[in-house]
C-alpha positions as CSV (number, residue, x, y, z in Angstrom):
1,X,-6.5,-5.0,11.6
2,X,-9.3,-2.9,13.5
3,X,-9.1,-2.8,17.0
4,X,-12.2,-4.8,19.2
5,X,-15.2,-2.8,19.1
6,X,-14.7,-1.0,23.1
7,X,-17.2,1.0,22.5
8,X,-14.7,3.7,22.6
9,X,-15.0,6.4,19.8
10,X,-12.0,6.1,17.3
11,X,-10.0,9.9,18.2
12,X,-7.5,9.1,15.2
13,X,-8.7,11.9,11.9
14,X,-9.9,10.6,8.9
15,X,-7.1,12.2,6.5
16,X,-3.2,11.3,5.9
17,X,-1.1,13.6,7.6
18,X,0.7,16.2,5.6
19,X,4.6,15.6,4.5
20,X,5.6,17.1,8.0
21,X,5.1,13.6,9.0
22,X,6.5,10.6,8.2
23,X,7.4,6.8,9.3
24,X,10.4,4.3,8.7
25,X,9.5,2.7,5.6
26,X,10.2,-1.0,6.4
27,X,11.1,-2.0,3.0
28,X,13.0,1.1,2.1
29,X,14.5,1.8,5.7
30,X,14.2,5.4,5.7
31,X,11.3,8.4,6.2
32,X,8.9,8.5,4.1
33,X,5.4,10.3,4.3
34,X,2.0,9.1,3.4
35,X,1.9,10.5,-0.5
36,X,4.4,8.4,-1.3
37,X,2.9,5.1,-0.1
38,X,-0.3,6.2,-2.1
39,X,1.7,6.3,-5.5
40,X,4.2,4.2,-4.8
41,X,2.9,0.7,-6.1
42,X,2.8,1.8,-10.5
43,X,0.0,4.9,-8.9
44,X,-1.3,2.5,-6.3
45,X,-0.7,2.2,-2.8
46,X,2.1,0.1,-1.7
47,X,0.7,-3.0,-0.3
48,X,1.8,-2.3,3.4
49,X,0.4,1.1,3.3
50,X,-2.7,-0.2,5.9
51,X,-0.1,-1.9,8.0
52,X,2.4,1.3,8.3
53,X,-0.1,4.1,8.6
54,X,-2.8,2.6,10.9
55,X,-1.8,4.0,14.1
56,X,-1.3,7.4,12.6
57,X,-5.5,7.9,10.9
58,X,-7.9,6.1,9.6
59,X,-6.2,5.0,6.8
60,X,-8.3,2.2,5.5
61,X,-11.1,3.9,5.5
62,X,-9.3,6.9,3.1
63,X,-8.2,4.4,0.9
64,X,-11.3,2.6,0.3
65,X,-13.0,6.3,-0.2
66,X,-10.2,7.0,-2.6
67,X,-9.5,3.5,-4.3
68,X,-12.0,1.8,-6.7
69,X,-13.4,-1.8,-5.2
70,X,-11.1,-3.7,-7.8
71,X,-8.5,-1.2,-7.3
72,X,-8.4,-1.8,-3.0
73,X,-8.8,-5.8,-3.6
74,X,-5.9,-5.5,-6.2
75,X,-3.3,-4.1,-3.5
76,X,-4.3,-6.1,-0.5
77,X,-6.3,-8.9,-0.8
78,X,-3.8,-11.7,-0.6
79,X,-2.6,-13.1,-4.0
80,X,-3.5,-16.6,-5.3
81,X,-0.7,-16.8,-7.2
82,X,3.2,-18.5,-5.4
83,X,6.0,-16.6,-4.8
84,X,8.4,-18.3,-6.9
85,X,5.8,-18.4,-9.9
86,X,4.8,-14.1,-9.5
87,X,9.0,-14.0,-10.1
88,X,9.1,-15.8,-13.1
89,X,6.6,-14.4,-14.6
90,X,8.1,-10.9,-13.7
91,X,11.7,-12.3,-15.0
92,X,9.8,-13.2,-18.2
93,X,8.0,-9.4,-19.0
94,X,11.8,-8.2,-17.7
95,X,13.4,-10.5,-20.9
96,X,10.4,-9.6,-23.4
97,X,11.0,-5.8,-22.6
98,X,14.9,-5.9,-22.7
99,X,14.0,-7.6,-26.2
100,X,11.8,-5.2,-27.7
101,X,15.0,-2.3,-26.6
102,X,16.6,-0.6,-29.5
């Protein structure tokens, strides 16, 4: 993710950019500025957030300033668990909550 130590000084600011700017969100496919991404995960950041926003500040730095340890590895370190097995289990909460509806 960070580029090879040049020994070049790193110019890009240490703060998100304010909602005059934004990117094209690729899972949303549309503009989108850096507050979202922060909440946008249940009031964590989305998982791509590092990806999108890295050429724009030093974003991984601000999140591990503004994220808890368990919080940062909880968003993107890589999960253990399989695709197909984080869907079921998402299908099943979706079935418990639909049965606990009035």
């Amino acid at each position: 993710m960070a580029p090879a130590n040049t020994g070049q000084k790193d110019l890009r600011p240490e703060i998100p950019p304010d909602k005059n700017i934004t990117i094209r969100c690729p899972r949303l496919g549309h503009q989108i500025y850096f507050a979202y991404c922060f909440r946008e995960n249940s009031g964590l950041p989305c998982f791509k957030t590092i990806d999108c926003w890295y050429s724009h500040f030093r974003v991984d730095k601000y999140l591990k300033k503004k994220l808890t340890r368990d919080e940062f590895k909880k968003v993107f370190s890589p999960s253990t668990t399989p695709k197909m097995l984080s869907l079921m289990d998402l299908i099943e909460q979706a079935k418990q909550r639909k049965k606990q509806e009035p």
